[in-house]
N, C-alpha and C positions, 0 to 999 in steps of 0.2 A: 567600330561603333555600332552599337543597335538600335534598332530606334523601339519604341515605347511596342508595340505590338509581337515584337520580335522577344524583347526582355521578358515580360510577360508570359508568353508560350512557353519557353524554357523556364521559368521558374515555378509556373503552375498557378499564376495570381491572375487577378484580373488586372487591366486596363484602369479600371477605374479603381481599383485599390492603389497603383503606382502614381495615380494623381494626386488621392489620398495622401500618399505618404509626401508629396511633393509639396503639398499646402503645407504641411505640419512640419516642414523643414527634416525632414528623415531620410529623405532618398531626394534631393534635387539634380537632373543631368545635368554633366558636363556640359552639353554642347547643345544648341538647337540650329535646326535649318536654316535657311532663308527665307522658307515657309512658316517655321517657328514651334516644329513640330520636334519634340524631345529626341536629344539623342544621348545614348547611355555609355561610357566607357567602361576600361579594364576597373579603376578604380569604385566605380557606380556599382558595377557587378559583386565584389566584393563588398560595396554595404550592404547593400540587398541581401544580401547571404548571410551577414550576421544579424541584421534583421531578422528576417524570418526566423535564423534558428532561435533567436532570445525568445522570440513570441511562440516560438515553439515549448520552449522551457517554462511559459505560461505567465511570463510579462506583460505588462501594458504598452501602450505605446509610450503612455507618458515616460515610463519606469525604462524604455529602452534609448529615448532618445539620449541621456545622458552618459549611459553605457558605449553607446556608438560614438561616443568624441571621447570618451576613458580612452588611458594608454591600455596596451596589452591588445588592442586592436583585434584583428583574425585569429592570431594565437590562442589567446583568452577565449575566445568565442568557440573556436575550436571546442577548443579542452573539455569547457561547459555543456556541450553538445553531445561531445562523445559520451563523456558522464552519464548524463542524460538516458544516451543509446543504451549503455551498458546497464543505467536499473531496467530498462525497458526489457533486456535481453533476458536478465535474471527472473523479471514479473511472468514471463513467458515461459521461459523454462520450468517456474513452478508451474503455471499453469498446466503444460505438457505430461507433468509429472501424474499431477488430479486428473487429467484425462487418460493416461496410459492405465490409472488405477482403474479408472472406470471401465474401460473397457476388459480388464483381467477380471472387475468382479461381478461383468453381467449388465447390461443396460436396461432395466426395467423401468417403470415410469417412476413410481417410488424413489429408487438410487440416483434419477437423473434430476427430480425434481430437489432430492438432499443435496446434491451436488450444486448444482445451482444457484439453492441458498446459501449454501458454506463457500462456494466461492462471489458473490455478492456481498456477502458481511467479511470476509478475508481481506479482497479489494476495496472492501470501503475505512475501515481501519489501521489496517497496516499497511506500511510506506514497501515499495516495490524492493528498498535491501531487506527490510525484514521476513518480506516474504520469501527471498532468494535465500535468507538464515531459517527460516523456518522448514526448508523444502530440503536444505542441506542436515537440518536436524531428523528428518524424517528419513533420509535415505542414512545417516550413523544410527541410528534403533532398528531400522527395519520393519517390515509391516507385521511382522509376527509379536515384536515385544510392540508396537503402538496397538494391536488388538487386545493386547493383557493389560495395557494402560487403560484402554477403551473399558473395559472389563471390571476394573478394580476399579473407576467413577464408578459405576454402577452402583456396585456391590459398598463402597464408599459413601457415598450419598441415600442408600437404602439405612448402612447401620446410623448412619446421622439421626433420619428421619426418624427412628425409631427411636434415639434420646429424644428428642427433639417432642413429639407426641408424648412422650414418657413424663415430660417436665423436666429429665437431667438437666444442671445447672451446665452451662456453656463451658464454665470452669474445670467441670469434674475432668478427672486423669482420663479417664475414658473417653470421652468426647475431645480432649486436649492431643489424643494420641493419633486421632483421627483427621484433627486440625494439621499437625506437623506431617502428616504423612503427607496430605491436600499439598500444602505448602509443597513438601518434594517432587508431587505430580506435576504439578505448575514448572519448577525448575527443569522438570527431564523435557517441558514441552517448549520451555521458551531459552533451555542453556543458559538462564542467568541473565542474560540481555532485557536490563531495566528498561528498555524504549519498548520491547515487545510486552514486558509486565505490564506496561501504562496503557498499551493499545489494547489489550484484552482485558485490564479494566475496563476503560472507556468503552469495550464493544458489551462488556456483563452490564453495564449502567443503562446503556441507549435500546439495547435490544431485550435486554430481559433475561434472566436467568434459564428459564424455561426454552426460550428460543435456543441460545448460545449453546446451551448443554445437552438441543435435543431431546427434551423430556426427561434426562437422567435428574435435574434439580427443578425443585418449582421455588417461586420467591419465597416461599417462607425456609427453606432448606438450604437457599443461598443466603438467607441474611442468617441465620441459626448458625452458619459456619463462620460468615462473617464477623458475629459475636465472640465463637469460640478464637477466633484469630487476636481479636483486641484484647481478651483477656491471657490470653495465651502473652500479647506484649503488655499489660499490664504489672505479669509478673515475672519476665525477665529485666 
C-alpha cells in the first residue's frame, strides 16, 4: 500500500491533483488509515496509470472517466498509448531529419529563421503520421531531385505569372499544361495521400499563398492557377 504522498512522487502529480481526481470519483483508495489518511493499492496503481496516460492522449477528465470502467481495461490503454508513443516517435524523427538538413546546408540566421517557419506551419497542420509520410517521401526523392522540384515551382509559377499579366484565358492549352504539371508536383510531394492533400490546402487557405510557397507565388498567382485547376475540371 502507498499512501497518498508516496503515489504522487512516483507518478510525477501533485498531492492535490490525487484529491482532485478522488472528489470526481477517478482515482478513490482502497484503503484509509485509522487516521483516515489514503492509502493506495496494486489495483489503485494501475488506475492511476490509465489515467494519466488517456489525459496524456489529450482527454478530459470527463471524457476519461467512462473509458476507466470500459472493458479492455490496461490492455486497451496500453495499446492507445503506445500509438500514441509511436506518432510521437515518427514527429521526431522528421524533425531530426530538418535539422540534420540544416546543419549539412549551413546555419545562417536566414536558413534558421526559414527553418523555423516551415517547421511551425508543418507542426501546425499536419498530423505527426503525415509528417512521418512526408519525411519518408523525402528521403525516396532525395535532396537533389526535391531541389529540381524546388526549382521547377519557380520557374512554374514565373511562366503562370506571365499568362496571368498577359490576360491568357485560364482555359488556354498553355496555361492548362502548366496546371496538370502543378497538379503532378503536388503528387510527387504529398505520394497521393488525400489527408496530406487536405492539410496543405487548409495550410495555402490559413496562411497565404505567399507565406506557404516562400515568395515563389503571390495571391493573385495562386488563385490564377487555381482558376486554371477548375476549368481544367470543368472540361474533363
Amino acid at each position: 500500500m502507498h499512501r497518498i504522498g508516496e503515489l504522487a512522487q512516483h507518478a510525477g502529480v501533485t498531492v492535490r491533483a490525487l484529491h482532485h481526481y478522488d472528489e470526481l470519483g477517478l482515482l478513490t483508495p482502497s484503503e484509509r488509515t485509522n487516521g483516515g489518511h489514503r492509502l493506495y493499492g496494486a489495483a489503485d496503481v494501475e488506475r492511476l496509470y490509465r489515467l494519466l496516460a488517456l489525459r496524456n492522449l489529450g482527454l478530459s477528465l470527463e471524457e476519461i472517466g467512462p473509458l476507466l470502467e470500459a472493458e479492455g481495461g490496461l490492455a486497451e490503454t496500453v495499446r492507445r498509448h503506445l500509438a500514441r508513443v509511436e506518432q510521437q516517435i515518427d514527429a521526431l524523427t522528421a524533425l531530426q531529419g530538418r535539422l540534420e538538413r540544416l546543419l549539412d546546408g549551413g546555419h545562417d540566421t536566414e536558413r534558421l529563421l526559414e527553418a523555423l517557419e516551415a517547421m511551425s506551419m508543418f507542426e501546425k497542420y499536419y498530423t505527426p503520421e503525415q509528417l512521418a509520410h512526408l519525411e519518408e517521401r523525402r528521403q525516396q526523392m532525395g535532396d537533389d531531385a526535391i531541389k529540381a522540384v524546388e526549382n521547377e515551382w519557380t520557374e512554374l509559377y514565373a511562366k503562370l505569372r506571365a499568362h496571368r499579366e498577359a490576360g491568357t484565358d485560364p482555359a488556354d492549352p498553355a496555361v492548362q499544361e502548366l496546371s496538370a504539371r502543378a497538379g503532378e508536383l503536388v503528387r510527387m510531394f504529398t505520394g497521393g495521400d488525400p489527408g496530406i492533400e487536405a492539410s496543405l490546402q487548409r495550410m495555402y487557405e490559413t496562411e497565404g499563398s505567399a507565406r506557404v510557397s516562400r515568395g515563389m507565388a503571390s495571391p493573385e498567382d495562386h488563385e490564377y492557377l487555381t482558376k486554371a485547376r477548375q476549368a481544367r475540371l470543368n472540361q474533363s
